[in-house]
N, C-alpha and C positions, 0 to 999 in steps of 0.2 A: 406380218403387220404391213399395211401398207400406210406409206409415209408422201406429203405430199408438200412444195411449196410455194407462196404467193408471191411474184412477187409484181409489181406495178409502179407504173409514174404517172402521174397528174395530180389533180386536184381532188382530195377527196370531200365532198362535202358533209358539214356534219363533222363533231371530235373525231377523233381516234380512238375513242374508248367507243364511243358510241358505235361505231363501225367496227368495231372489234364483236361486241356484244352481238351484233346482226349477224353479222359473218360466222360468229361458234354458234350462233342458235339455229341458221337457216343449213351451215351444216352435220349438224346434232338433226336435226330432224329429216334430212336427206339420208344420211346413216340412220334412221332409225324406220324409216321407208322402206330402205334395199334389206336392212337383217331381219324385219319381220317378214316380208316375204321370203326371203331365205329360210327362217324359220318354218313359214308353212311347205314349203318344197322338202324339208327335213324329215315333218310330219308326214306329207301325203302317201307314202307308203305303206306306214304302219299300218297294220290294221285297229280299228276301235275296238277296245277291250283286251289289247293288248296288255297286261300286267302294269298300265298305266305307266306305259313307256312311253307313250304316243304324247301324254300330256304332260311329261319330266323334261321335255324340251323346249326349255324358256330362251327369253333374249335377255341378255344383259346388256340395257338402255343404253344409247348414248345421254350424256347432259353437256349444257354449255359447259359447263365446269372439267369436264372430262369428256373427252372426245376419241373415245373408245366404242367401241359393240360387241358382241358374241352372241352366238349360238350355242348353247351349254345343256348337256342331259349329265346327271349323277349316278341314273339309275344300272344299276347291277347285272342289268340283262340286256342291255342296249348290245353288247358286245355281239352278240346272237343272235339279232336280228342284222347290224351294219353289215358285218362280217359273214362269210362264207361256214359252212359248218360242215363235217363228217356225217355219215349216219350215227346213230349210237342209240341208247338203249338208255330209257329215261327212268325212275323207280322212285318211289316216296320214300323222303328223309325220314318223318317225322310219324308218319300215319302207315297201316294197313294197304293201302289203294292208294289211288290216283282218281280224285274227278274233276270232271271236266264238261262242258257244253261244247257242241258243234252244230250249225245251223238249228240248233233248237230243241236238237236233242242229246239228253244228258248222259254221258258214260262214268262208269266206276270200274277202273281197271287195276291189276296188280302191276303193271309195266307196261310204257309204251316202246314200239322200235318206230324211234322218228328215222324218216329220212335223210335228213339232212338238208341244209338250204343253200343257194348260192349269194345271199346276201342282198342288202339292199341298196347301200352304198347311197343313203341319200344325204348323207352331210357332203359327200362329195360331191353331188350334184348342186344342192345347194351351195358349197363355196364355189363353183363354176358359174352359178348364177350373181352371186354377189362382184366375183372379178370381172364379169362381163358387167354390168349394171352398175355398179357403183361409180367410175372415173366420170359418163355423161349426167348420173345424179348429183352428183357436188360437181361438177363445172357449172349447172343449171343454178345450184344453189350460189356458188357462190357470185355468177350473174348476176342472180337476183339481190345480196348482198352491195354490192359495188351500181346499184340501181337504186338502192335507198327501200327494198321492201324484203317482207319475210318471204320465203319459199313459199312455194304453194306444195298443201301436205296432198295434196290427192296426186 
C-alpha cells in the first residue's frame, strides 16, 4: 500500500470541504489512469482465448469515497500462465480426449506432454509500472487540485 501525505500553508481558496472534494476526485481519477494501464500491461501477455483468463483481469476503481485501486484476477488458471511450470503430461478429467484448436486447426487427443512454461510475470511488470508512474500522476493531480481545477483524464 502506498501511503502518502499533504501537507501545505497558505491561503486556500474556496471551503475546505470544497477542496477536499477536488483533491479525492482529481486523485481517484489519477489512480484510476495509472491501474488501468497497469491493468492493460497485465493483460498483454496473455494470449486471446486463453480460458478467458486474459479478460478475468479487472481493476478494482478507485472513488472519491475510497481511495484505493487493484488489479485483481479470480480465475483458477492464472497461476500457469503468471508463474513458471514443469513439463508434465496433461489428460482429460472428465471426457475420452482432449480438444483443442491451434492456429486453426483442430486436434482430439488422449493426452498432451506440455512442455512447460517460464512464465509471464506480468502483474509484476505491471506493479513496476504503477510504482514508477504513479508518485508524478497524483503530484500532477494534486497540482491541479490546489489550482482550483479537475485533473485532466488523458
Amino acid at each position: 500500500m502506498i501511503k502518502f501525505e499533504i501537507k501545505t500553508t497558505g491561503l486556500l481558496i474556496g471551503r475546505p470541504s470544497e477542496f477536499e472534494h477536488l483533491l479525492r476526485k482529481n486523485i481517484s481519477i489519477a489512480e484510476n489512469r495509472t491501474i488501468r494501464t497497469a491493468r492493460d500491461l497485465a493483460r498483454k501477455p496473455i494470449p486471446d482465448g486463453t480460458a478467458k483468463i486474459r479478460t478475468s483481469i479487472k481493476v478494482i476503481p478507485s472513488t472519491i469515497g475510497k481511495l484505493e485501486t487493484s488489479v485483481r484476477t479470480q480465475h483458477p488458471l492464472m497461476q500457469y500462465v503468471e508463474e513458471p511450470t514443469r513439463p508434465h503430461i496433461i489428460r482429460p478429467k472428465n471426457k475420452k480426449a482432449l480438444a483443442f484448436t491451434i492456429k486453426g486447426k483442430h486436434y482430439v487427443v488422449k493426452e498432451v506432454h506440455h512442455p512447460g512454461t517460464k512464465g509471464k510475470h506480468s502483474f509484476e511488470q505491471a506493479w513496476r509500472y504503477f510504482q514508477e508512474n504513479f508518485e508524478p500522476v497524483i503530484s500532477n493531480a494534486i497540482t491541479a487540485a490546489f489550482a482550483g481545477k479537475v485533473f485532466n483524464k488523458s
